[in-house]
C-alpha positions as CSV (number, residue, x, y, z in Angstrom):
1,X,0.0,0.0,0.0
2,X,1.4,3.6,-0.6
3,X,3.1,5.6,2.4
4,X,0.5,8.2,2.0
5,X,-2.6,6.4,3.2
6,X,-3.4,6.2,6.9
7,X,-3.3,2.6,8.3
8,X,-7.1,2.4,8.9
9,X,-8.0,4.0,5.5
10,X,-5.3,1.4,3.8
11,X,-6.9,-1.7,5.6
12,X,-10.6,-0.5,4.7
13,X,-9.8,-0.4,0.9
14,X,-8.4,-3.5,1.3
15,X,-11.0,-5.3,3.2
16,X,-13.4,-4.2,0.9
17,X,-11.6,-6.7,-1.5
18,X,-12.8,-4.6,-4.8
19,X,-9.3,-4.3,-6.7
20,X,-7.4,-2.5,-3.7
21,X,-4.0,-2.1,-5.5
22,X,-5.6,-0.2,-8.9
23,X,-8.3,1.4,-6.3
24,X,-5.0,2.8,-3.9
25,X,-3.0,4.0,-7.3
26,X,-5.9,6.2,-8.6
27,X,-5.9,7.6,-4.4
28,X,-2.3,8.5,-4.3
29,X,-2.6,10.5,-7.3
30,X,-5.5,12.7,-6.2
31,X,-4.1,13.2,-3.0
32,X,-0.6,14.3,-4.2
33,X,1.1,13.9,-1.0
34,X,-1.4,15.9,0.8
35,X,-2.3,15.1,4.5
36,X,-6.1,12.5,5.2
37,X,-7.6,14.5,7.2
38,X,-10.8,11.4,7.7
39,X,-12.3,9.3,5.2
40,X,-15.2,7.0,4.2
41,X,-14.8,3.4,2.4
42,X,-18.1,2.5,1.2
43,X,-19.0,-1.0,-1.4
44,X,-22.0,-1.1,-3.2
45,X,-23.2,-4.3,-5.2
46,X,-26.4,-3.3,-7.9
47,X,-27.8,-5.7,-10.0
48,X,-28.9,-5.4,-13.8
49,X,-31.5,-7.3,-15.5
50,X,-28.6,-10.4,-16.2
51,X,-25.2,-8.2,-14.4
52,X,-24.1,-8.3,-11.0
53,X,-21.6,-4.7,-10.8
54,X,-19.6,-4.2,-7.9
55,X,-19.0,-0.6,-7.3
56,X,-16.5,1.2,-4.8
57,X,-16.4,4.9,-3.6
58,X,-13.5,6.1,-1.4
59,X,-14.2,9.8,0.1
60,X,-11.1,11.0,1.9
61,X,-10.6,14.9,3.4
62,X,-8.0,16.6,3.6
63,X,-7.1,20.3,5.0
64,X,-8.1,21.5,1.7
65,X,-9.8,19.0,-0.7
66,X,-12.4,16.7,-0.6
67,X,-11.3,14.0,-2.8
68,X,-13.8,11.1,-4.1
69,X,-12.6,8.0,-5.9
70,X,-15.2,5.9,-7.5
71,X,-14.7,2.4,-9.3
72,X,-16.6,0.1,-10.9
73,X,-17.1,-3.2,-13.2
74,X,-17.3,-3.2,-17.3
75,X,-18.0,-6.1,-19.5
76,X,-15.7,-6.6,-21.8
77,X,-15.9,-4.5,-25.7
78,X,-14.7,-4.2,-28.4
79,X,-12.5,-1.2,-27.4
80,X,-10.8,-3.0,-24.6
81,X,-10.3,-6.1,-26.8
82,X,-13.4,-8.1,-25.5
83,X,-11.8,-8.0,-22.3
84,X,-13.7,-6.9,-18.6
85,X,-11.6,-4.0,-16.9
86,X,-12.5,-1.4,-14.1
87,X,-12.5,1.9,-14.4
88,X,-11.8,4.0,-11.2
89,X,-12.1,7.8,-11.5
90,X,-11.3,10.7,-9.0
91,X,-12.7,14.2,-8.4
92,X,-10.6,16.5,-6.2
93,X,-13.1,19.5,-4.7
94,X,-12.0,22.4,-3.2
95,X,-13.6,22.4,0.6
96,X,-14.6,26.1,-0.1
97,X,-16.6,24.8,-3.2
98,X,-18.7,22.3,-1.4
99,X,-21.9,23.6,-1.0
100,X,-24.2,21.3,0.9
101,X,-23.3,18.2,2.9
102,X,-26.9,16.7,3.6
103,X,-27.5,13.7,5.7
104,X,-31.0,11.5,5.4
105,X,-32.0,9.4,8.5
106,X,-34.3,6.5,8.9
107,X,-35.5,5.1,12.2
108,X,-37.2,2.8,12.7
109,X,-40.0,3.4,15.6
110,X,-39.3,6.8,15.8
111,X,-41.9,7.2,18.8
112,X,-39.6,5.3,21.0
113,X,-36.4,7.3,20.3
114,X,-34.4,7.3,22.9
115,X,-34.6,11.5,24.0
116,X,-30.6,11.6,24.2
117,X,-27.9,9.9,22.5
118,X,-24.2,10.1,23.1
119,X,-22.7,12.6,20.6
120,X,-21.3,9.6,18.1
121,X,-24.3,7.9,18.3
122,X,-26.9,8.3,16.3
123,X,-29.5,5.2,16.6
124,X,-31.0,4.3,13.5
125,X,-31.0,1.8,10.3
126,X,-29.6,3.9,7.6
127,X,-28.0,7.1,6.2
128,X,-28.1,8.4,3.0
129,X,-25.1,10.8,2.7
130,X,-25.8,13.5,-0.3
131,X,-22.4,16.1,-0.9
132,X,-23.1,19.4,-3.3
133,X,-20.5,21.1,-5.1
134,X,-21.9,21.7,-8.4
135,X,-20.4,19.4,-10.7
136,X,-23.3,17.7,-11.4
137,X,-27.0,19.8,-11.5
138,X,-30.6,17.9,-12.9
139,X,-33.1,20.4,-13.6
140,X,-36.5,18.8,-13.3
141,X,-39.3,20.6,-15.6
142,X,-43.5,20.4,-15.8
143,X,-45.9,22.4,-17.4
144,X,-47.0,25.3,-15.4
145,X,-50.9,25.8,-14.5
146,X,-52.9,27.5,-12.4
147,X,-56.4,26.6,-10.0
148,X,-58.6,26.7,-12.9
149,X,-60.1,23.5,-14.5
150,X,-61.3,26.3,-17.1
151,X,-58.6,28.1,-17.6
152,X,-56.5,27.2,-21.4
153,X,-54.1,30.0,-20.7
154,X,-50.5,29.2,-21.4
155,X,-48.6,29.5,-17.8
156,X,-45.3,28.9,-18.8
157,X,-42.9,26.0,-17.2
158,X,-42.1,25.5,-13.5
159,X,-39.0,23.4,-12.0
160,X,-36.2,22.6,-9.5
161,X,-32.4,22.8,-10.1
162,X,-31.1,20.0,-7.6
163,X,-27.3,19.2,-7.2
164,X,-26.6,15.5,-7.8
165,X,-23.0,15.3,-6.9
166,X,-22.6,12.7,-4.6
167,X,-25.2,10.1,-2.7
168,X,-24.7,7.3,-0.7
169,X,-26.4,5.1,1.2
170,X,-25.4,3.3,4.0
171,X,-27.0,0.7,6.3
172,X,-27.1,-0.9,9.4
173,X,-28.6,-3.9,8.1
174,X,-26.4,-4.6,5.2
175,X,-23.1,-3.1,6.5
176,X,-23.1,-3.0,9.9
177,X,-23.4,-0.6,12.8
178,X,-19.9,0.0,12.3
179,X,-20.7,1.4,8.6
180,X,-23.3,3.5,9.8
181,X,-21.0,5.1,12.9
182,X,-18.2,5.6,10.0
183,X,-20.2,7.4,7.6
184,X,-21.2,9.5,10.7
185,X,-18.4,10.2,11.7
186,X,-17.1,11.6,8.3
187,X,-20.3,13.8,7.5
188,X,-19.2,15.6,10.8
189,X,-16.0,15.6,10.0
190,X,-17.0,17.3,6.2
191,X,-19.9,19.7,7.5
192,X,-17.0,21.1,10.1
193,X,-14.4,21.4,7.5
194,X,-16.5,23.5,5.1
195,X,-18.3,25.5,7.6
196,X,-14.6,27.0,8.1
197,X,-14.6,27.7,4.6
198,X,-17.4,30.0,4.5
């Protein structure tokens, strides 16, 4: 494994088993000898009509970057000889350009909450972590109208502009408690780090 990585983040890549030497490669050279700062390992396994892809996104901080390496499965075509490869890419995001850092919770039972939770402990099944910087933007559009079933006037369009940057899920059930506290841990760690920035 390369000098630069923590021990932790090293054995997480790994233990995630999804090629870790081409996966820690593509790391080193977005981080370019900068400092990790914390960091989130986080497998994924989707499945296509007759595919099973294996995907792997590695978010690691720094004092100045967030940095997001993401790989994932390819059949093989004709413009890789027939042959199945991976292709990992990485983004490197200023922190002062991150713009939102949202986290999703579900509970289940949320009448029986407990009323207070240690500060790293959040009780719940899942998280679904969603980072903005504006890379990515979807612009959902519908036909505007207006109260009246009578009414054939032309009103135009109405939409949203959402950021679709970066989402993951994580969950107790699948992945562990340990997952969960993790991806916790690091959406504190981000929300602190660009707060500074602002």
């Amino acid at each position: 494994m390369s000098a630069t990585l923590p021990k932790r983040l090293a054995e997480q890549i790994d233990k995630a088993g999804y090629y870790p030497a081409f996966v820690t490669d593509v790391l080193d050279v977005a981080l370019a000898g900068e400092e990790v700062s914390g960091h989130l390992v986080h497998g994924e396994t989707t499945f296509d009509a007759d595919t099973i892809r294996r995907h792997l996104s590695v978010l690691v901080l720094t004092p100045n970057r967030l940095i997001f390496v993401h790989a994932d499965d390819h059949a093989g075509d004709e413009e890789h000889s027939g042959d199945a490869h991976g292709v990992a890419t990485s983004e490197a995001v200023p922190l002062n350009a991150v713009r939102t850092v949202m986290l999703t919770h579900v509970v289940g039972k949320p009448a029986e909450y407990p009323a207070r939770r240690r500060a790293n402990d959040l009780s719940g099944r899942d998280i679904t972590l969603t980072i903005g910087w504006g890379g990515v933007s979807r612009v959902d559009l519908e036909v505007a109208g207006c109260g009246d079933p009578q009414c054939d006037a032309d009103h135009g369009y109405t939409g949203t502009l959402a950021g679709d940057d970066l989402a993951l899920r994580i969950s107790a059930d699948a992945e562990g408690a340990a997952a969960l506290q993790d991806a916790l841990a690091f959406a504190r760690l981000l929300s602190a780090a660009t707060a500074s920035r602002r």
